[in-house]
KEMARTI-640265 format. One line per 5 residues: number of its first residue (from 1); their letters; for each residue x, y, z of C-alpha. Coordinates in nm, 3 decimals, always signed. Each point is the difference from the previous one (the first is absolute). Last residue first. Layout:
BEGIN
NUM) A) X,Y,Z ~ ...
//
This chain:
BEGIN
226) XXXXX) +0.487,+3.268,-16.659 ~ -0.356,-0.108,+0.088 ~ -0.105,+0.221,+0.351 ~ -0.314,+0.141,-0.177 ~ -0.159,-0.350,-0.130
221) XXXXX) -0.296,-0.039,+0.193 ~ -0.014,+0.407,+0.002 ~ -0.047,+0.018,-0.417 ~ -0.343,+0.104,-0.043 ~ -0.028,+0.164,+0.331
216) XXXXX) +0.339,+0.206,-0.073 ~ -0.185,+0.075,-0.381 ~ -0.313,+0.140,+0.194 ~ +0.198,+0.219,+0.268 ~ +0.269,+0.146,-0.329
211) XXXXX) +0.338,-0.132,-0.099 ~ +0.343,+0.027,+0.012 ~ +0.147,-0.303,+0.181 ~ +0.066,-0.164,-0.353 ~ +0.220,+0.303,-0.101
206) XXXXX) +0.216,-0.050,+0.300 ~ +0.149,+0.304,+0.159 ~ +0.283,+0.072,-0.126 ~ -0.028,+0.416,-0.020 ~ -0.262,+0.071,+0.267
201) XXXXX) +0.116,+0.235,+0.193 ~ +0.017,+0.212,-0.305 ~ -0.342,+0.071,-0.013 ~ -0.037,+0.148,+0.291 ~ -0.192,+0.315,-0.034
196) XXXXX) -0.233,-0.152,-0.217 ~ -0.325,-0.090,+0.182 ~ -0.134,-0.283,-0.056 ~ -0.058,-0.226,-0.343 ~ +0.110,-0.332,-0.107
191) XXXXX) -0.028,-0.162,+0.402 ~ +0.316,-0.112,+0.185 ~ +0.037,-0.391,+0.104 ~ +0.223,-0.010,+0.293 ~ +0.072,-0.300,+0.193
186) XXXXX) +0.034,-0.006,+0.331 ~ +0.345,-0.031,+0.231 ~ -0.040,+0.291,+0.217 ~ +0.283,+0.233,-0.136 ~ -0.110,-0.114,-0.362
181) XXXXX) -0.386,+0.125,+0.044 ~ +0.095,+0.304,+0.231 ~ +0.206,+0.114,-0.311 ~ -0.211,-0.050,-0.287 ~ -0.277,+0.106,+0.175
176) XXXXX) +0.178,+0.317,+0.111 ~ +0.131,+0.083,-0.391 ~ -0.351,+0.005,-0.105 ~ -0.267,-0.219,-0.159 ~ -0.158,-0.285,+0.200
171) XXXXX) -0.106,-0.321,+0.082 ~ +0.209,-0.220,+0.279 ~ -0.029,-0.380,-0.118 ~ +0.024,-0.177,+0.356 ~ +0.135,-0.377,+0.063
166) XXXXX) +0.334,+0.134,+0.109 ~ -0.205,+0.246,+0.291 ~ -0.101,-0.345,+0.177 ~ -0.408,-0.002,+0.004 ~ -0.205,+0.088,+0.346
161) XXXXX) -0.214,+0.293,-0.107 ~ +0.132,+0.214,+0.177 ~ +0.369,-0.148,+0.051 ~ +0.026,+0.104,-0.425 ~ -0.139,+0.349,+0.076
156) XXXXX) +0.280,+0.081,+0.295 ~ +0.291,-0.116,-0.266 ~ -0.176,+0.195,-0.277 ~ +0.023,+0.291,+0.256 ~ +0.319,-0.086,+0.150
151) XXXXX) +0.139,+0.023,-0.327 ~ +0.132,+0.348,-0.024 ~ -0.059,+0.142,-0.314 ~ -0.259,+0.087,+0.142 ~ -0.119,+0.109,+0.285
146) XXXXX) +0.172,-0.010,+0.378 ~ -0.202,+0.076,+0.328 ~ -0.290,-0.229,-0.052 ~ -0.330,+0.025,-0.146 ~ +0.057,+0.367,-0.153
141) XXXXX) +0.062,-0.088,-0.328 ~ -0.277,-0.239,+0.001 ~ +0.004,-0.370,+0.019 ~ -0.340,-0.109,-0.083 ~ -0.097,-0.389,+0.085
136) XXXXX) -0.321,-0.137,-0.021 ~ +0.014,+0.142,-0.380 ~ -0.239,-0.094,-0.285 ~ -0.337,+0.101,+0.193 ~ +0.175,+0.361,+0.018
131) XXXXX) +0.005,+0.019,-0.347 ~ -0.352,+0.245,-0.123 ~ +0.212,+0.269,-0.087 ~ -0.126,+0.225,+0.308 ~ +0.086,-0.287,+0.224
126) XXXXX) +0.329,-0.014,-0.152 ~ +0.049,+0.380,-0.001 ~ -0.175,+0.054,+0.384 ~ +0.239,-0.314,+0.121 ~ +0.356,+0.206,-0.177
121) XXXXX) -0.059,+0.362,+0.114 ~ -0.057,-0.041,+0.360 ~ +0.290,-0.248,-0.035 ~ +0.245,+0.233,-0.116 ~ +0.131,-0.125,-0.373
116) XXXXX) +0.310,-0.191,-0.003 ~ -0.183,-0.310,-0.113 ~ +0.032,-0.374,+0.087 ~ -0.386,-0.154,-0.108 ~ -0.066,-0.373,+0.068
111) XXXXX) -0.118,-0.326,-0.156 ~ -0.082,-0.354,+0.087 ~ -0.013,-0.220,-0.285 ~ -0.345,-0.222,-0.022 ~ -0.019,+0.010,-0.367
106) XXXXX) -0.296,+0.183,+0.007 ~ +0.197,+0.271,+0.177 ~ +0.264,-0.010,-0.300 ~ -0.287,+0.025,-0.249 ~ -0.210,+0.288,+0.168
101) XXXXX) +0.379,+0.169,+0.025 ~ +0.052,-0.001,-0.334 ~ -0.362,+0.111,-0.116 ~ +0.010,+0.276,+0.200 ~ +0.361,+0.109,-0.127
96) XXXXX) -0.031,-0.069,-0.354 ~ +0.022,+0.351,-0.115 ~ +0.123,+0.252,+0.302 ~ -0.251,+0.091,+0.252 ~ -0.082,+0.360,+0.005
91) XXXXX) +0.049,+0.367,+0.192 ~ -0.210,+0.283,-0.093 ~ -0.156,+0.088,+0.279 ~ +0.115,-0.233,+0.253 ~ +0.190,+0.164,+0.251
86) XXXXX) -0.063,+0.348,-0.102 ~ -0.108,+0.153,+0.375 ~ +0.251,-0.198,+0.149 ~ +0.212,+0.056,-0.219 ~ -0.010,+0.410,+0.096
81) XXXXX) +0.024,-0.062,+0.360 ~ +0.331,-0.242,-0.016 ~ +0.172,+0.260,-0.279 ~ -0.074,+0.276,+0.249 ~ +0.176,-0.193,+0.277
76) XXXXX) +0.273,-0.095,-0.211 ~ +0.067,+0.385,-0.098 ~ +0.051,+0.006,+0.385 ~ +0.241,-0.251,+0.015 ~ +0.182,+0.081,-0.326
71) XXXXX) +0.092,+0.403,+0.102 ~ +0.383,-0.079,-0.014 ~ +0.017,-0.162,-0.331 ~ +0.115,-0.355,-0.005 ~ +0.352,-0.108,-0.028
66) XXXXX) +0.209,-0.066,-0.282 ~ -0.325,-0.024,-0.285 ~ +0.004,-0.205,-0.296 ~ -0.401,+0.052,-0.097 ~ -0.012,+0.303,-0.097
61) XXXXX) -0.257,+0.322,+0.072 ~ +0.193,+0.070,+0.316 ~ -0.373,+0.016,+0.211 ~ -0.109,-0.297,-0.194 ~ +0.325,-0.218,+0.074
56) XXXXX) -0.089,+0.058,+0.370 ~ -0.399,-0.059,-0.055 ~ +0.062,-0.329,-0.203 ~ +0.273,-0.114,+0.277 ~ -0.222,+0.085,+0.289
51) XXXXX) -0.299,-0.185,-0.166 ~ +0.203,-0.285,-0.042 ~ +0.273,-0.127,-0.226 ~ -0.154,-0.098,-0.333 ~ -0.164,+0.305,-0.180
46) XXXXX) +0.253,+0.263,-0.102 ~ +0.004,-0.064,-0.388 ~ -0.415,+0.020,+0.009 ~ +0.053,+0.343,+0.147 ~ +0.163,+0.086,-0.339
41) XXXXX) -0.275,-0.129,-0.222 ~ -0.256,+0.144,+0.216 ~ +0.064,+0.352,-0.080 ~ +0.156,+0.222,+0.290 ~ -0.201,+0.271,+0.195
36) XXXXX) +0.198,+0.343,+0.036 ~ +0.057,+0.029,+0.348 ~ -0.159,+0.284,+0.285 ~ +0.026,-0.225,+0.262 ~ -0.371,-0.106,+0.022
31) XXXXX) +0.029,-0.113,-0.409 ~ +0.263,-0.198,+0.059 ~ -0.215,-0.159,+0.228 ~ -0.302,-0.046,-0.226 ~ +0.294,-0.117,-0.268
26) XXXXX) +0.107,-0.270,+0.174 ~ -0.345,-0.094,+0.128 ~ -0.128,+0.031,-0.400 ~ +0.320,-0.215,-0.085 ~ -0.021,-0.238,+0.276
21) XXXXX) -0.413,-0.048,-0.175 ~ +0.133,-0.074,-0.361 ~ +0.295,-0.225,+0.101 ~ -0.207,-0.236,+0.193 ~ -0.006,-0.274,-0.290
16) XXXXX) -0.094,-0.271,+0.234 ~ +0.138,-0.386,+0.001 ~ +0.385,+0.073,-0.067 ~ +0.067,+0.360,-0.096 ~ -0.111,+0.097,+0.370
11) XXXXX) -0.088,-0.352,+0.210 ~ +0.268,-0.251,+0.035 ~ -0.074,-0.316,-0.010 ~ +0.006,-0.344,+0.179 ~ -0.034,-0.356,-0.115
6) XXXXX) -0.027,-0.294,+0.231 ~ +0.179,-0.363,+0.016 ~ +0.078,-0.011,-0.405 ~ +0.133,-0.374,-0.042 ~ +0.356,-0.138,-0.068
1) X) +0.060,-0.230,-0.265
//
């Protein structure tokens, strides 16, 4: 039976529940352009592609957008200053998270972070959430040129800590896990929970590589059984 190497994770909708803070930033810049704000529910649909993405699909008020609106950049900029300021007010750890990852580090399993989020975003949130000790190696959206689903990313975390990408279980809840995690060669176990824009990405994925942090420790000698 093959054996886990390393496991890495996504961040938003995988190990933090951000939704609550983008939406005041969203909203805080809306807000600066003369916008109506928008209720959480919907920004939670547009979480999972980057800041620009979430800001772009924002300023359309949809999520399935052709091309993004012409004033993006700059709204971007407001969006930047306004999360910083709301980074981590309201923003949480998912149930069994902590206790997950205290049992795969016991365990002696080296483990990363591969998020689209901007870097000055992504250390302050883990640090912030009290799991930076988890992660000697954060790949944030901004780490290389390419993000997600690209899987030069996972590919770039895997060489970091020193593991073959094949022996990785890639963590995570959106359409660009699932797709960095196949184009690299890892295997994907999505969370129960997230953010629901993408549900449908999903359709065939494996019932048995559903599951939360603390039921993936529970189960990770065993994770690659057919």
């Amino acid at each position: 039976m093959q054996n886990v190497a390393a496991v890495l994770f996504d961040l938003d909708g995988t190990l933090v529940d951000s939704a609550p803070d983008l939406t005041t930033a969203v909203n805080r810049m809306l807000a600066d352009r003369q916008r109506s704000p928008m209720p959480e529910a919907r920004v939670r649909e547009w979480i999972g592609n980057g800041a620009r993405k979430l800001v772009a699909r924002a300023l359309a008020g949809q999520r399935h957008i052709a091309s993004e609106p012409a004033e993006t950049e700059d709204a971007l900029a407001q969006f930047f200053v306004h999360y910083t300021d709301c980074l981590v007010d309201k923003s949480v750890l998912y149930p069994g998270v902590r206790a997950g990852l205290e049992r795969l580090k016991a365990l002696g399993l080296p483990l990363g972070v591969v998020t689209n989020k901007p870097g000055r975003f992504t250390d302050p949130l883990l640090k912030a959430m009290d799991l930076a000790e988890f992660f000697p190696v954060v790949v944030s959206g901004d780490t290389l040129t390419v993000r997600k689903p690209d899987p030069a990313p996972l590919l770039h975390a895997a060489s970091a800590l020193n593991v073959p990408i094949e022996h990785c279980v890639y963590v995570g809840d959106s359409l660009a896990d699932r797709g960095a995690a196949d184009a690299a060669g890892a295997l994907l176990v999505r969370v129960p929970y997230g953010y629901p824009g993408e549900e449908s990405a999903f359709a065939g994925h494996p019932q048995r590589l559903t599951m939360r942090v603390d039921e993936l420790a529970e189960q990770i000698n065993g994770i690659f059984a057919a």
